[in-house]
C-alpha positions as CSV (number, residue, x, y, z in Angstrom):
1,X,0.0,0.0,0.0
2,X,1.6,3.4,-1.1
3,X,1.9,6.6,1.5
4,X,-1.1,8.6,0.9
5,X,-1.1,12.7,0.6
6,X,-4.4,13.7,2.3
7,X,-6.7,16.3,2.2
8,X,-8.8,17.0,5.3
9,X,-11.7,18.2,5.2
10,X,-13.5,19.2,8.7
11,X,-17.2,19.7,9.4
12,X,-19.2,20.4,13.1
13,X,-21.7,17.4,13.7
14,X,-24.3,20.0,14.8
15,X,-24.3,20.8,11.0
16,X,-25.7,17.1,9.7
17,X,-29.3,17.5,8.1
18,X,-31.3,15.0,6.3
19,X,-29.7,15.6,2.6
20,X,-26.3,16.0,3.8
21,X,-24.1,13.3,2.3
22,X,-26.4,13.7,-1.3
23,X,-25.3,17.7,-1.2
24,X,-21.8,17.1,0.0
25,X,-21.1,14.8,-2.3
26,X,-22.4,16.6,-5.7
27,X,-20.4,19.7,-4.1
28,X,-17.5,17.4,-4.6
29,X,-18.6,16.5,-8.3
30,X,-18.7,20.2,-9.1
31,X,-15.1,20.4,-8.0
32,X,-13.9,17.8,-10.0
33,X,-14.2,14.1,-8.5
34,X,-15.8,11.8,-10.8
35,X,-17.3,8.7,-9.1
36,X,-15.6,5.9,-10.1
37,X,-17.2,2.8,-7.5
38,X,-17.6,2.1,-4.4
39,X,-16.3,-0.2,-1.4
40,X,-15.9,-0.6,2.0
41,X,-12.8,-2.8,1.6
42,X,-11.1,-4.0,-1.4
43,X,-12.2,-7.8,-0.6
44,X,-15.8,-7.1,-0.5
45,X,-18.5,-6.2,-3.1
46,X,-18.7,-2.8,-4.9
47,X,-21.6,-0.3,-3.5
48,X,-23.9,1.9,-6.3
49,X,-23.4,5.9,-5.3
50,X,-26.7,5.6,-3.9
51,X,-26.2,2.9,-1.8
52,X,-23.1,5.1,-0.4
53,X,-25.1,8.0,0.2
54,X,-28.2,6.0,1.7
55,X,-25.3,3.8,3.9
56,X,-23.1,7.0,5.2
57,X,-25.4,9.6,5.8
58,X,-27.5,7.0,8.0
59,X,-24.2,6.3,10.0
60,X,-23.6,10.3,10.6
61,X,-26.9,10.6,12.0
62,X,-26.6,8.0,14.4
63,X,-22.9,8.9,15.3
64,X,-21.3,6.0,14.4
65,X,-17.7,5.8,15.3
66,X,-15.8,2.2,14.1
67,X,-14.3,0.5,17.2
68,X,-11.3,-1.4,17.8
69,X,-12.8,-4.5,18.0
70,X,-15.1,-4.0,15.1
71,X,-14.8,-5.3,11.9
72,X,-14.0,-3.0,9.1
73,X,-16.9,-4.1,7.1
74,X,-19.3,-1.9,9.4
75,X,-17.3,1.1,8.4
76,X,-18.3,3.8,6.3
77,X,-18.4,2.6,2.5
78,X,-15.5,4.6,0.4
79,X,-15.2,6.0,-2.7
80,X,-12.8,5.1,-5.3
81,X,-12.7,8.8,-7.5
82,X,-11.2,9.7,-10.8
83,X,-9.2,13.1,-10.5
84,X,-6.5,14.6,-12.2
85,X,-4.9,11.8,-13.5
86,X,-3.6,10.8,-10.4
87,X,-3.6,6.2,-10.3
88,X,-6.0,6.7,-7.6
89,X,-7.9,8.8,-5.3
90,X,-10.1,7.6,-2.2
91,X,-12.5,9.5,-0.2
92,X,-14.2,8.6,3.4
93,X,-15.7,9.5,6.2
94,X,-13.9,9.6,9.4
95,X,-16.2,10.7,12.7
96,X,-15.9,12.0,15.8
97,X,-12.5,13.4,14.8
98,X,-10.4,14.9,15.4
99,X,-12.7,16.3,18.8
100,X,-15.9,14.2,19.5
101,X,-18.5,17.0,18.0
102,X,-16.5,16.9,15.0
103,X,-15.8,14.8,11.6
104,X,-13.8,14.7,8.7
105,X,-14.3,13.3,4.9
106,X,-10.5,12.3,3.7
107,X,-9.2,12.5,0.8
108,X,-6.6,11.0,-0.5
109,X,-3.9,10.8,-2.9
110,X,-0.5,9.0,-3.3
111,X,1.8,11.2,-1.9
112,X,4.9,10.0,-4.6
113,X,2.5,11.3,-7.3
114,X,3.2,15.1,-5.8
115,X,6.3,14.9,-4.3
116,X,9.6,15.7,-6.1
117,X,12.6,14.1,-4.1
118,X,15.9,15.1,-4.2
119,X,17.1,12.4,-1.9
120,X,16.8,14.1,1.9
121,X,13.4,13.8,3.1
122,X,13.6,17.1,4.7
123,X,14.7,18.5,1.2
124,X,11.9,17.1,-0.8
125,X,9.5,19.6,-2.5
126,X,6.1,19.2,-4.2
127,X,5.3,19.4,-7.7
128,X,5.0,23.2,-8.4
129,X,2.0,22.9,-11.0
130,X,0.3,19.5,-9.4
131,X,-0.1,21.4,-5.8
132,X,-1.5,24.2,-7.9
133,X,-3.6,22.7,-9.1
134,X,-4.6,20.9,-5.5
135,X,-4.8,24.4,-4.2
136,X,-7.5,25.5,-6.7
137,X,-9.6,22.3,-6.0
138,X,-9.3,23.0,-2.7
139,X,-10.9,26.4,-3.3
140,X,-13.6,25.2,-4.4
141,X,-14.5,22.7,-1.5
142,X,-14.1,25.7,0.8
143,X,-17.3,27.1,-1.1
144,X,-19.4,24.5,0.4
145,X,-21.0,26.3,3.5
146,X,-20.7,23.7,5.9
147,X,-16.6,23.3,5.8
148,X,-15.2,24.8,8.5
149,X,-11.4,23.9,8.0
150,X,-9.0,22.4,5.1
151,X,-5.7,20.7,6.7
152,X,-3.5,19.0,4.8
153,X,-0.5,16.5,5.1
154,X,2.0,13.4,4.0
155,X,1.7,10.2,5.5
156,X,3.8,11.1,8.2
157,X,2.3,13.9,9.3
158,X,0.2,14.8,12.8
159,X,-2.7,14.4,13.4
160,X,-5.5,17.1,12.7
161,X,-5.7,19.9,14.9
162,X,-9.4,20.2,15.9
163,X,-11.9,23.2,15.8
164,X,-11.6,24.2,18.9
165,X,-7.6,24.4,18.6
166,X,-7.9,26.6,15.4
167,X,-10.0,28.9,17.4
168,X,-7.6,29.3,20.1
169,X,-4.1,29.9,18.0
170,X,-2.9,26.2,17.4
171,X,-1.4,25.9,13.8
172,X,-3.7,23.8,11.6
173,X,-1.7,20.3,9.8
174,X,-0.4,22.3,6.8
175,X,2.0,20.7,4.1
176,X,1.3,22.3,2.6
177,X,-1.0,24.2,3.0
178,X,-4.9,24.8,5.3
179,X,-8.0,26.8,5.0
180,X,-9.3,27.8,7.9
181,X,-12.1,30.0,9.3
182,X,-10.1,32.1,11.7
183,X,-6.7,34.1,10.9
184,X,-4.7,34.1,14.5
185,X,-2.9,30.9,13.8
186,X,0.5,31.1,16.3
187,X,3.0,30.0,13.4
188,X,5.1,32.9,11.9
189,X,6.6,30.7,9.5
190,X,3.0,30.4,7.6
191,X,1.9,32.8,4.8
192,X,-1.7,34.2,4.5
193,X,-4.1,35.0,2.5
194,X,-7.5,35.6,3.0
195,X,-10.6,33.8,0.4
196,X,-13.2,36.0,0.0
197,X,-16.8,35.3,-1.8
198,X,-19.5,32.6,-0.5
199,X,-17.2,31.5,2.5
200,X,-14.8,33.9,3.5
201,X,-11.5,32.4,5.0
202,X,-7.9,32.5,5.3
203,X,-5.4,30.0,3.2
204,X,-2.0,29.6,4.8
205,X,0.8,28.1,3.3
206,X,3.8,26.2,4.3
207,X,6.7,28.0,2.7
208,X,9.1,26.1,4.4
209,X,11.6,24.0,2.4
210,X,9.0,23.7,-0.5
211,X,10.7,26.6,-1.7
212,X,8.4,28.6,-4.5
213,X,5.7,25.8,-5.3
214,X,2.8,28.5,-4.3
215,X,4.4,31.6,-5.8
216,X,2.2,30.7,-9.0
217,X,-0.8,29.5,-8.1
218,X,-3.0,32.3,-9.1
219,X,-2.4,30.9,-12.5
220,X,-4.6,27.9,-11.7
221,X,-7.6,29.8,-11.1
């Protein structure tokens, strides 16, 4: 199994209504993912769309949350997406994370298909136009009125800083870069700029050792 890039994606559980899943979902479609099939694990049977919809937005509603000792096939049923050209791209549902009020739809992406390596790990920057390109598409999620934050990372990264955390200062995950609702993120080393239209916000980016991948991202727009 490859390392995966992901992108977070961070909604309130007080926000779940009836049509949720159906309007999230289409949202998504609008910004590019075309459903491809569905599963809840490679070994079992595919799901139609509706069956995903009907399936997952039943489980938010009753607050399901997979345990431990639980076998994977109660889970939330993924969906295999084609985007981009990237070899594949997987979205699911993740809830009552990373706080208990909240949850999180994943996406994700294999992280070699963006990264550029140079041969130090710490060195190792992102494909200029392919993160572009992530940005804008990221952009347009952020329009959906429900999102309250945008984190990204590599496989390696930390785990998602929750709502409450944003509020107070705490950096979001960011590499390489996070939408977020508020601006007084504690981390100097992050650029901002704020998203206006629909959902205002604030985009930060990562400069770090990724050098000039956002200097051009504009261009994607």
């Amino acid at each position: 199994m490859p390392a995966y890039f992901n992108i977070s994606i961070q909604f309130q559980r007080k926000d779940i209504y009836r049509t949720f899943v159906y309007d999230f979902y289409s949202h998504l479609k609008k910004c590019g993912l075309e459903f491809l099939s569905g599963v809840s694990r490679e070994w079992e049977r595919k799901y139609s769309y509706e069956e995903i919809i009907s399936v997952n937005q039943q489980k938010l509603e009753e607050n399901f949350h997979l345990d431990y000792d639980e076998i994977c096939s109660n889970d939330y049923r993924q969906i295999y997406y084609s985007f981009d050209n990237f070899s594949e791209t997987r979205g699911f549902w993740l809830n009552n994370y990373p706080d208990k009020e909240e949850f999180i739809y994943e996406i994700i992406i294999p992280e070699d298909e963006l990264i550029i390596y140079t041969g130090k790990y710490f060195e190792n920057i992102f494909d200029k136009e392919k993160i572009g390109r992530i940005i804008k598409f990221a952009e347009k999620i952020w329009e959906f009125p429900y999102v309250k934050a945008i984190q990204t990372g590599l496989e390696e990264s930390d785990a998602n800083v929750s709502l409450s955390e944003l509020k107070s200062g705490i950096g979001p995950n960011c590499f390489p870069f996070a939408i977020t609702e508020e601006n007084n993120i504690r981390k100097n080393h992050l650029r901002t700029e704020k998203i206006s239209g629909f959902h205002s916000g604030y985009i930060f980016y990562n400069d770090g050792n990724i050098h000039e991948v956002f200097e051009n991202h504009k261009k994607f727009q």
